[in-house]
N, C-alpha and C positions, 0 to 999 in steps of 0.2 A: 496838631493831630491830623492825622491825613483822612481825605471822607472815607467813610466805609464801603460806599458805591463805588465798583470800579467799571468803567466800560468795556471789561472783556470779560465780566463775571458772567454768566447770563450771554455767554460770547459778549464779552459786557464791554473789552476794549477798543451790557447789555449784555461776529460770528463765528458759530461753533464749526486735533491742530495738526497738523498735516496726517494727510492718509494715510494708514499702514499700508506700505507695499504688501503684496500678497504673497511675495518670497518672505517678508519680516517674520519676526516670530510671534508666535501665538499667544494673546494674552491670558495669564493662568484663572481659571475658573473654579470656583467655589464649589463646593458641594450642591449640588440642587438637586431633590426628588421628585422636585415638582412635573408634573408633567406640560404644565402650557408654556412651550414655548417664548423665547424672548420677544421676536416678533411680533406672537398674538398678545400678548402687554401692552406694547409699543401702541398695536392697532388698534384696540378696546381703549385706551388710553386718549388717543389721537381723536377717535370717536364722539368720546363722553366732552371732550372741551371743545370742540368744533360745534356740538351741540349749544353751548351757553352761550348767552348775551352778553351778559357780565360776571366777573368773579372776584370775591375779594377774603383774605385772611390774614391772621398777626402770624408775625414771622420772627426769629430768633435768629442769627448770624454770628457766623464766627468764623476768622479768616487765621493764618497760620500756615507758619515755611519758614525757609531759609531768608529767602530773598522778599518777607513781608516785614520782617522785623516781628516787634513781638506782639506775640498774641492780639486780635481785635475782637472785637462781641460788638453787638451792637441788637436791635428792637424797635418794631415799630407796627406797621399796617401796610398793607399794598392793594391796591385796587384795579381791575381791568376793566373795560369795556367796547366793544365794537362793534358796528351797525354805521346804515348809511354811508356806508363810504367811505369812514373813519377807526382808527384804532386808538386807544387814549389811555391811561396808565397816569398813577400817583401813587408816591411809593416814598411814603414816611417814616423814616427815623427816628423814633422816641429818646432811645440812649445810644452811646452817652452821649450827647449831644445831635441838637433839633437838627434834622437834613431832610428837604422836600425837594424829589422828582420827579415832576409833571410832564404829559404830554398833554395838547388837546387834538394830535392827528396833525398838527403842522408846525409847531412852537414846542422846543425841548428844554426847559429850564431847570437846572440842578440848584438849589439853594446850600448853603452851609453856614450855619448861625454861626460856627467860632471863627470864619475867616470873614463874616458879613462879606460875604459876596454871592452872587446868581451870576452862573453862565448861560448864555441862553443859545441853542444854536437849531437849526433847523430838525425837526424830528425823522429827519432821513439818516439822523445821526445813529438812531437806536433799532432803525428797521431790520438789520441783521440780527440784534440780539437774541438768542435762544430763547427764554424768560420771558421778553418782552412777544418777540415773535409770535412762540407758543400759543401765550395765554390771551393773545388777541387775535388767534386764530388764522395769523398767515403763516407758521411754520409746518413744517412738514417734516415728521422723525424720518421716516423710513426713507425720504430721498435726499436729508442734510444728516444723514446718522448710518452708521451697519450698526448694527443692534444685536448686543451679545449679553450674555449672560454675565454676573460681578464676575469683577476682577479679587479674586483671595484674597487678594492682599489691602483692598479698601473693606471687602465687606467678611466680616467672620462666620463664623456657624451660629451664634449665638443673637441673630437677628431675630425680630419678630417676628413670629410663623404667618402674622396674619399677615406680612408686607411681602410683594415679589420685588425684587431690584435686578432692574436690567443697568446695563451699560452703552452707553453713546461712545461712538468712534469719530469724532468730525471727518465729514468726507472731503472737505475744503483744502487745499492746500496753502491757506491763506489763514486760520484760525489760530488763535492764541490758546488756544483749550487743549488740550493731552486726553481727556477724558471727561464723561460726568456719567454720574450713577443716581439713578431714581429709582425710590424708594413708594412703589405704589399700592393703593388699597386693592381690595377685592370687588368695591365698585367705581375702580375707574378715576380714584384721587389722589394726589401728589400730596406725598408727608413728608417728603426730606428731598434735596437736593443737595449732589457734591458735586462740586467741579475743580480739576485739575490741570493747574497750567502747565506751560512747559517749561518753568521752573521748581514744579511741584509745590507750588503752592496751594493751598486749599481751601477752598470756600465752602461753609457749607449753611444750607437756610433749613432749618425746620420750620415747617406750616401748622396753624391748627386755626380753629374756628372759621375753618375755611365754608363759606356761603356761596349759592348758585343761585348764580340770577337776581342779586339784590338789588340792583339799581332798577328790576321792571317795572317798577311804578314811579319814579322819577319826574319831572319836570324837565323843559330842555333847559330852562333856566339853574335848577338846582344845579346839574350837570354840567350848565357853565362854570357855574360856581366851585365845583367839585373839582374841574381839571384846567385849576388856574391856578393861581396865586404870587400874589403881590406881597414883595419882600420889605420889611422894616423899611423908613425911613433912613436914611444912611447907607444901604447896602451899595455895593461897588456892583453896578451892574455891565460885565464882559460878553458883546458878543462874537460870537466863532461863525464865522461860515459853517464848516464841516464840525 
């Protein structure tokens, strides 16, 4: 089975896929009444997680396309934090099958129980990721994104009134991504995530028990503890430069 984690999810191959020229045409936009702006989402958005220490919530996955084979799901927990210097991430897979991705800010190991193996490779491997980026607070929407309103054709009429969803344009001419659509609250929190390659494939994570700031009373110790981990006995352990 292939991991569920890919590295351009999240610009996950974790950066977010090539720029629309400004002659290209115009991507079609949903109905919206709303009157704030995508930009001001983007910004109150950008805001409210620049503000946090740490973040962490259970998440749902599910990948789907031509070009992914079939159908994946997948569940676990993922975890942020940064301060000092550092940005760190663990991002566990429950089903179907155990996968741990740790950083601790220098050390990037991907675990996969059905392949017993851990790659481990420097964590400048995931420093472009969207996902990763974001929620440890070194990305930046408004100058890695043009920020528009859904695209019709991902998001219907029939969404929840209480969620606004804008849309990401990667401005890189180097990203794997075609597109990704956030799905945000009314105070400033991420419920769904989709991202689309440029094979139209699709990923998408729904969030919930999502918590602000849980790590603030921690230990440095606990926290070693948290954004590490040592694989089985047995595991084939691969390291990557890049």
């Amino acid at each position: 089975m292939k991991p569920l984690f890919r590295l351009h999810l999240l610009t996950l191959a974790l950066s977010l896929a090539a720029l629309l020229a400004a002659s290209g045409p115009t991507p079609a936009l949903a109905a919206d009444a709303s009157p704030e702006p995508p930009g001001a989402v983007a910004a109150r958005l950008q805001q409210r997680y620049d503000a946090m220490h740490s973040l962490s919530f259970a998440f749902t996955q599910s990948t789907e396309g031509e070009m992914a084979g079939r159908p994946r799901r997948g569940s676990g927990r993922a975890v942020f934090l940064k301060g000092d210097g550092k940005r760190q991430m663990r991002w566990d897979y429950d089903s179907p099958e155990k996968q741990v991705l740790v950083s601790d800010g220098e050390i990037f190991s991907m675990y996969f129980e059905n392949l017993q193996q851990m790659i481990v490779s420097p964590a400048r491997t995931i420093e472009e990721d969207m996902t990763y980026s974001f929620f440890t607070g070194s990305g930046r929407l408004a100058e890695n994104f043009a920020i528009l309103g859904p695209n019709k054709n991902i998001v219907d009429g029939e969404e929840d009134p209480g969620l606004r969803v804008i849309q990401l344009m990667p401005r890189s001419t180097e990203s794997q991504v075609q597109d990704i659509h956030l799905w945000v609250t009314a105070d400033s929190l991420i419920r769904r995530i989709e991202i689309r390659d440029q094979f139209d494939t699709r990923t998408i994570l729904t969030l919930s028990d999502i918590r602000e700031n849980p790590l603030a009373d921690e230990s440095g110790e606990a926290l070693s503890a948290l954004f590490s981990f040592s694989p089985p006995q047995g595991t084939e352990i691969i390291h990557q430069d890049e």
